[in-house]
C-alpha positions in Angstrom: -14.1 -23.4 2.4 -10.6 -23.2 3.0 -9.5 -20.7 5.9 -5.8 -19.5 6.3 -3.8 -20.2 9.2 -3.1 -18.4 11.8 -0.2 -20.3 13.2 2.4 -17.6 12.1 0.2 -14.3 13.9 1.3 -13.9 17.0 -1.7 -14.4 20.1 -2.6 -11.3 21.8 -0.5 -11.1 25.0 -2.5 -10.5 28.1 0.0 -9.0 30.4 1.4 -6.4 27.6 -0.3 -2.9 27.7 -0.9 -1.1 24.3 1.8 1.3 23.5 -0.3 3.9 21.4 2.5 4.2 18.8 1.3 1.9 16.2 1.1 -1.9 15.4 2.5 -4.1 18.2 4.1 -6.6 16.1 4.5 -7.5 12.8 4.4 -10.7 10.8 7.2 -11.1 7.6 5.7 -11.1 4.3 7.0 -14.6 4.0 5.5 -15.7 6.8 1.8 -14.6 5.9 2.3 -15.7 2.2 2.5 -19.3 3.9 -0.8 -18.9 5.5 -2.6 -17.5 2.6 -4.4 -20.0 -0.2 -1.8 -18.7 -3.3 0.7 -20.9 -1.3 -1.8 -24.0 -0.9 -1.2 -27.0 -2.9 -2.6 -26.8 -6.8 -5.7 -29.1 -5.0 -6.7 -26.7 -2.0 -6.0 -23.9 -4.9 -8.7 -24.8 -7.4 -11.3 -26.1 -4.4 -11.0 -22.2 -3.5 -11.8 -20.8 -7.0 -14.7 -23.1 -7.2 -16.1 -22.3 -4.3 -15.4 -18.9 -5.3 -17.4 -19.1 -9.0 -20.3 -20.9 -7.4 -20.6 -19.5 -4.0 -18.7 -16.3 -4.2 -16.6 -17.2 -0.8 -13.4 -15.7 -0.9 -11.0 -16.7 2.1 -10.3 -14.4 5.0 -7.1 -12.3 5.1 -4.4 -13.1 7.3 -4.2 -10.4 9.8 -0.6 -9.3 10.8 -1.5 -8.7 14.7 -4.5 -10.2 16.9 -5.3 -8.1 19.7 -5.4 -4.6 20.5 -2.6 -2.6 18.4 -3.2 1.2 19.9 -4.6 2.9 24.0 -7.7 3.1 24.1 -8.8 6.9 24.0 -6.3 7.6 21.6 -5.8 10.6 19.0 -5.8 10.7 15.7 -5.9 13.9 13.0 -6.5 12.4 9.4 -5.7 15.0 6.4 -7.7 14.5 3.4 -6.6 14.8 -0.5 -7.4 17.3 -3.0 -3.9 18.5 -4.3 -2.9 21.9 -3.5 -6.8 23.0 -2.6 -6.4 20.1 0.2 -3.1 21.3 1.5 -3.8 24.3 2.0 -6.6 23.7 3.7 -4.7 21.4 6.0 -2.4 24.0 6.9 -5.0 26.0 8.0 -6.6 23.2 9.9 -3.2 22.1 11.5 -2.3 25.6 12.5 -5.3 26.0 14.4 -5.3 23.2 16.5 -1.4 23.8 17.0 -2.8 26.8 18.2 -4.9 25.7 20.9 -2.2 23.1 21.9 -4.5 20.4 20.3 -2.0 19.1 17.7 0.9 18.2 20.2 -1.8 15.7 22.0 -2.5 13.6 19.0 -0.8 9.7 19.0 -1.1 9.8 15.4 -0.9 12.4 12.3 -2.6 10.5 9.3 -2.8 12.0 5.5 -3.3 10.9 1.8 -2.8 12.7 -1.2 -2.4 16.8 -1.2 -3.2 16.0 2.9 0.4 14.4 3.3 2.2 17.0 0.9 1.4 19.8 4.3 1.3 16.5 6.5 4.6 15.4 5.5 6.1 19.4 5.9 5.2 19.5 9.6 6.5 16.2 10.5 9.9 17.3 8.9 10.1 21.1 10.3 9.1 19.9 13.4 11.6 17.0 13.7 14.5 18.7 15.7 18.2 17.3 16.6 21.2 19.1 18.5 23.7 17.7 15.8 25.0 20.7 13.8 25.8 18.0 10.9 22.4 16.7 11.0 19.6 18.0 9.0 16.9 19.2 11.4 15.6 21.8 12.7 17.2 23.5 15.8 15.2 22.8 19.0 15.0 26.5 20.7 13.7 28.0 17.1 11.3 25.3 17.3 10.2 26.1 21.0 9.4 29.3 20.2 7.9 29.4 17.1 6.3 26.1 16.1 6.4 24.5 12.8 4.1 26.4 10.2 3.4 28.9 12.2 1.6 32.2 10.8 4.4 34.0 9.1 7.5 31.4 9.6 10.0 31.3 6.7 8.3 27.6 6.1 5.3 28.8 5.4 6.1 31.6 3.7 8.1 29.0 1.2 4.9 26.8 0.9 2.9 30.0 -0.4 5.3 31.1 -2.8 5.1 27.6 -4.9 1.3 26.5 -3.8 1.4 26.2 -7.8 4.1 23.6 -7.7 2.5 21.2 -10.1 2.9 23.8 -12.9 5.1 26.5 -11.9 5.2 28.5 -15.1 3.6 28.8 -18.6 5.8 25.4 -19.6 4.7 23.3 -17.1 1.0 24.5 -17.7 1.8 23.7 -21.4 2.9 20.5 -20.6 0.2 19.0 -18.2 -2.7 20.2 -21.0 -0.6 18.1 -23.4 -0.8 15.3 -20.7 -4.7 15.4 -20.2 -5.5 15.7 -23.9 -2.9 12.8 -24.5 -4.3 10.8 -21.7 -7.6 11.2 -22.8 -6.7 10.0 -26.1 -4.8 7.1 -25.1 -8.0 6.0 -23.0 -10.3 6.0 -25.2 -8.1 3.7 -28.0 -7.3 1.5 -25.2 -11.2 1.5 -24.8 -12.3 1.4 -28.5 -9.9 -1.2 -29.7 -11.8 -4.3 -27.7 -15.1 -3.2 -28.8 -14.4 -2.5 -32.4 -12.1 -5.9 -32.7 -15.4 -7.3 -30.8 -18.1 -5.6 -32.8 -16.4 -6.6 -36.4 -16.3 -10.4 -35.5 -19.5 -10.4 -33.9 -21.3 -8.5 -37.1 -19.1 -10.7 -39.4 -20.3 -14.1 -37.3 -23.0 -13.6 -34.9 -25.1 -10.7 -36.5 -24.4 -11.5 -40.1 -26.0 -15.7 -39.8 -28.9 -14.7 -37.0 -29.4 -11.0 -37.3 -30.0 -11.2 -41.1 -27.0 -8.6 -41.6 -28.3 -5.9 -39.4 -30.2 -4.9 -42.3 -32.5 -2.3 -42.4 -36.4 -3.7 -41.0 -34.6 -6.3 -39.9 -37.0 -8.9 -37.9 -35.2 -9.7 -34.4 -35.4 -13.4 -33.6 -37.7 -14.2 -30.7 -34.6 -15.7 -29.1 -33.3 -12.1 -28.9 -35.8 -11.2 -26.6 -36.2 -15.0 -24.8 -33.0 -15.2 -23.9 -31.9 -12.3 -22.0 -35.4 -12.9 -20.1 -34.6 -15.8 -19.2 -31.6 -15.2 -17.7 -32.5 -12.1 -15.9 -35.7 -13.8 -15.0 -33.9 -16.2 -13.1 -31.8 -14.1 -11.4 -35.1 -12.2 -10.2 -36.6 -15.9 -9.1 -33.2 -16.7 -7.6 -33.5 -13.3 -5.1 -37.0 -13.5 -4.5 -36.6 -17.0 -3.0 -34.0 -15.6 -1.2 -35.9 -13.0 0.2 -39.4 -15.6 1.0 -37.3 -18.2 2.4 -34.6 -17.9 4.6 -31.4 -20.5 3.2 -30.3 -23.5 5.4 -26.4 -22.8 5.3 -23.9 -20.4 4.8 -23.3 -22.0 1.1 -26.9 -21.7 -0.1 -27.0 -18.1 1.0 -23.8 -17.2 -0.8 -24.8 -18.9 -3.9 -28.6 -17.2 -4.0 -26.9 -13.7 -3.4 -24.1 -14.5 -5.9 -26.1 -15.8 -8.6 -29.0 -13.7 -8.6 -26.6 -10.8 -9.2 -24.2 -12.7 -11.7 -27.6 -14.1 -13.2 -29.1 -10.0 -13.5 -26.2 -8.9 -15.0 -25.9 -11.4 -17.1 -29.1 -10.6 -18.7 -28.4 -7.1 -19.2 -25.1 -8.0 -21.1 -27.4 -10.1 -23.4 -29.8 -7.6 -24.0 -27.5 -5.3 -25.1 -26.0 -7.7 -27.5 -29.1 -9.3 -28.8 -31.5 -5.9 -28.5 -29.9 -2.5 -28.2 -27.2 -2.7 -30.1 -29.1 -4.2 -33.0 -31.9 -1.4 -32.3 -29.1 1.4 -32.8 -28.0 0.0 -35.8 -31.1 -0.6 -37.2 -32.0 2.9 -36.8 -28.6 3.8 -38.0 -29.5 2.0 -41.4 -33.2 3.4 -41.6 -31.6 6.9 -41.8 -29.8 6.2 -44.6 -32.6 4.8 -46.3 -35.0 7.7 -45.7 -31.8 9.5 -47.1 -31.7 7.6 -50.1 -35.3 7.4 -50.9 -36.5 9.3 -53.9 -39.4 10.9 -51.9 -37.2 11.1 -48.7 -39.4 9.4 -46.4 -38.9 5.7 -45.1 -40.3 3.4 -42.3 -39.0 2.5 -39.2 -39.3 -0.9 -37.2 -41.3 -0.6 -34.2 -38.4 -2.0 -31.8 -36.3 0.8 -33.5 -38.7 3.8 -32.1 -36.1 4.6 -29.1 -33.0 3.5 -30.8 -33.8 6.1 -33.5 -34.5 9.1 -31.0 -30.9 8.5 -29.4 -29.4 7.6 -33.1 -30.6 11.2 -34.2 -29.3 12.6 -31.3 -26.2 11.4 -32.3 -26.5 12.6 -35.7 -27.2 16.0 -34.6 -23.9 15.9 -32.1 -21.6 14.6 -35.4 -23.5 18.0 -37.8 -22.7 19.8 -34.9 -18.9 18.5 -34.3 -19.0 19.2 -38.4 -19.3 23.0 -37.8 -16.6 24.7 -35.4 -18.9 27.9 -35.3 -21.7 26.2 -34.5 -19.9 23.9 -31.7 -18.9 26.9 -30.2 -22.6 28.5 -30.5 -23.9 25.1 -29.6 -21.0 25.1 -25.9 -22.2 28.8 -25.5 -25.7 28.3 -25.1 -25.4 25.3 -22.9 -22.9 27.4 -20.6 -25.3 30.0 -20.2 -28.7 27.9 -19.2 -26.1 25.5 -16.7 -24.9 29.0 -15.5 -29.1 30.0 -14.9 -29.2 26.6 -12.7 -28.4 26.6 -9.2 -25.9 25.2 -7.5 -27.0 22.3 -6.3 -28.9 21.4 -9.6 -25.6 22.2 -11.5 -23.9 19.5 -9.6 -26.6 17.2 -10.5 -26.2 17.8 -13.6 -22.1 17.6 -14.4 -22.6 14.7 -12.3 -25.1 13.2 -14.8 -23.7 14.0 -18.0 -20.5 12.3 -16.7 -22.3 9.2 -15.8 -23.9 9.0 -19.1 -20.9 9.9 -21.4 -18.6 7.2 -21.2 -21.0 4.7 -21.3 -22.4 6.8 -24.5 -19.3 7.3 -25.9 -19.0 3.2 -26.1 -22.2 2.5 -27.3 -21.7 4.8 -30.0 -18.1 2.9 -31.0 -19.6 -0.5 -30.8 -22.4 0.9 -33.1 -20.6 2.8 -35.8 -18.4 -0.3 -35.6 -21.5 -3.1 -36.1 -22.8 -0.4 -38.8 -19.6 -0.3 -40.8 -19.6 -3.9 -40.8 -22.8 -4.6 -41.8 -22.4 -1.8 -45.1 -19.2 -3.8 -45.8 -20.7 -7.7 -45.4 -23.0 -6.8 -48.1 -20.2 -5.3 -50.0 -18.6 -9.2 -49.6 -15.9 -8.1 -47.2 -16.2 -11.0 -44.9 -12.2 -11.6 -45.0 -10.8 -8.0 -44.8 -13.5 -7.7 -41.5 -12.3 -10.9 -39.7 -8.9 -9.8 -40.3 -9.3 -6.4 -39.3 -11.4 -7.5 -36.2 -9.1 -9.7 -35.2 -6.0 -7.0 -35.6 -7.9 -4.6 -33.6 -7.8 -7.0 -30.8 -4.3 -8.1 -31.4 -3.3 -4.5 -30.9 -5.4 -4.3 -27.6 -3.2 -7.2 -25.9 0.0 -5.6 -27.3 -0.5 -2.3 -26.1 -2.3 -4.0 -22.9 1.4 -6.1 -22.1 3.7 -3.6 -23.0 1.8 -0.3 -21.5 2.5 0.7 -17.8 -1.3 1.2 -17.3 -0.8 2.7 -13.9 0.9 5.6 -15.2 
């Protein structure tokens, strides 16, 4: 495995003291990109990523310092995040222990997020200069009334736009037009890989092995062999591991890497090869119980839980159908979450959050893969290949050209 260099980190120096005001010394950036692998010949570069694929070794950073960087017995007051909620808080916090002369002792002053908005104001009311030009506040105001104190014309100012995010009805206006078109953005960006996906895979995976997706469809025994396998072996691979201790470093990363790689791996496949055909399945014995003269049908074994969530999801669409009986349907599930208590409430946002995205994409990739297998017996194979494949040539356009951090 290849290891950086060190040669351009300084070595701790015995004789020199730590200061208490931050890092010691500092290493350019060009100096620690010529230690790190990137700048490794092409060689040493692709002996890393192996390593990495089959072991899961990844090379240690470079550090910038070696030694000791702050006193021992040093101060620190750390200010989390939470926008405005957070800040507030932190004033609170910071005015306190300014009043027990506890702030003043602290080395360092630390914040993130809505933390170093309140973090950031104390640090510049309480920086103080004699210069009439300069910008600071004036030291004998400061000595008797510290920075933020309990009625201070800083504080005061602070108060007055603690709703500085969305001062008025516009800017309220405009941040609900951001989180609806956020939202909306995400979940194309989401939908177009797995519809582009779903329509090739029903047009050339599903359509020759799966018999169509038709309704009673007969899963291959390969459906359920291969995803065993595979996660059967990832199972073997961390049982050994746990029975038998590995001989090297190497053998223990690759046991640890590939039983979870190997795991994972088999849930992918049993998606592809048995849920997803399930849902669809179910999907298509709906319609033909609807389309039966007598209005009832038979469904597959293997589609018995598939067609429990599918109806589910046919009762959420009639429901989405009716705007009275959505808002009947977001009443009623207000009031028996409001009966909960508050702990079990928690639990329960906390669940449906977990489960909704992941529902929300199964339910694409299945209306997708149901789509396509109405249209392949309709003789669509061409219009599908091409549609899939525009679906995922708008997903790398949108992926290059979009500022995804925004």
């Amino acid at each position: 495995m290849y290891q950086p260099s060190l040669d351009a980190v300084p070595d701790p120096d015995p004789e020199r003291k730590p200061s208490g005001r931050g890092f010691a010394a500092q290493v350019s950036a060009e100096a620690l990109w010529h230690a790190s692998t990137r700048s490794q010949p092409a060689a040493v570069r692709r002996r890393a990523r192996w390593r990495y694929i089959l072991f899961g070794e990844r090379p240690e950073p470079v550090p910038s310092h070696r030694g000791p960087v702050h006193a021992p017995g040093s101060t620190g007051i750390c200010c989390s995040g939470g926008g405005i909620r957070s800040a507030a808080y932190n004033l609170g916090a910071l005015q306190a222990l300014q009043h027990d002369g506890r702030l003043h002792e602290a080395d360092y002053l630390a914040a993130v997020s809505g933390g170093s908005y309140i973090a950031s104001a104390f640090c510049m009311v309480g920086k103080t200069s004699t210069d009439p030009d300069a910008d600071d506040s004036d030291p004998e105001l400061i000595e008797r009334t510290p920075p933020f104190a309990p009625g201070t014309p800083e504080e005061q100012y602070l108060r007055n736009r603690s709703s500085y995010m969305a001062p008025d009805a516009r800017a309220k206006a405009y941040i609900a037009l951001r989180l609806v078109l956020g939202l909306a953005y995400n979940i194309i960006f989401l939908a177009l890989p797995i519809i582009g996906l779903a329509i090739l895979a029903g047009v050339f995976f599903y359509e020759p092995y799966f018999g169509g997706l038709q309704h009673d469809m007969d899963l291959p025994l390969a459906a359920w062999l291969i995803p065993a396998g595979v996660a059967g072996a990832g199972i073997a691979i961390g049982g050994f591991r746990l029975v038998r201790r590995p001989p090297t470093a190497a053998a223990r990363g690759f046991s640890e890497t590939w039983s979870v790689r190997l795991l994972l791996a088999g849930a992918l496949l049993a998606v592809l090869t048995l849920v997803l055909p399930g849902l669809v399945d179910a999907v298509q014995s709906s319609k033909a119980v609807g389309a039966s003269p007598t209005g009832v049908g038979q469904t597959t074994g293997s589609a018995g839980v598939a067609g429990l969530i599918a109806g589910l999801l046919a009762s959420l669409r009639q429901m989405f159908s009716s705007p009275s009986a959505l808002a009947a349907g977001v009443g009623k599930a207000r009031g028996r979450l409001a009966g909960l208590n508050k702990r079990t409430r928690k639990l329960v946002v906390a669940l449906g959050a977990i489960v909704a995205g992941p529902l929300l994409l199964v339910t694409i990739a299945v209306a997708a893969l149901n789509e396509t297998a109405d249209q392949v017996r309709a003789g669509n194979e061409l219009w599908l290949t091409l549609a899939g494949g525009g679906a995922l040539a708008l997903f790398a356009f949108i992926y290059v050209v979009s500022d995804l951090t925004t």
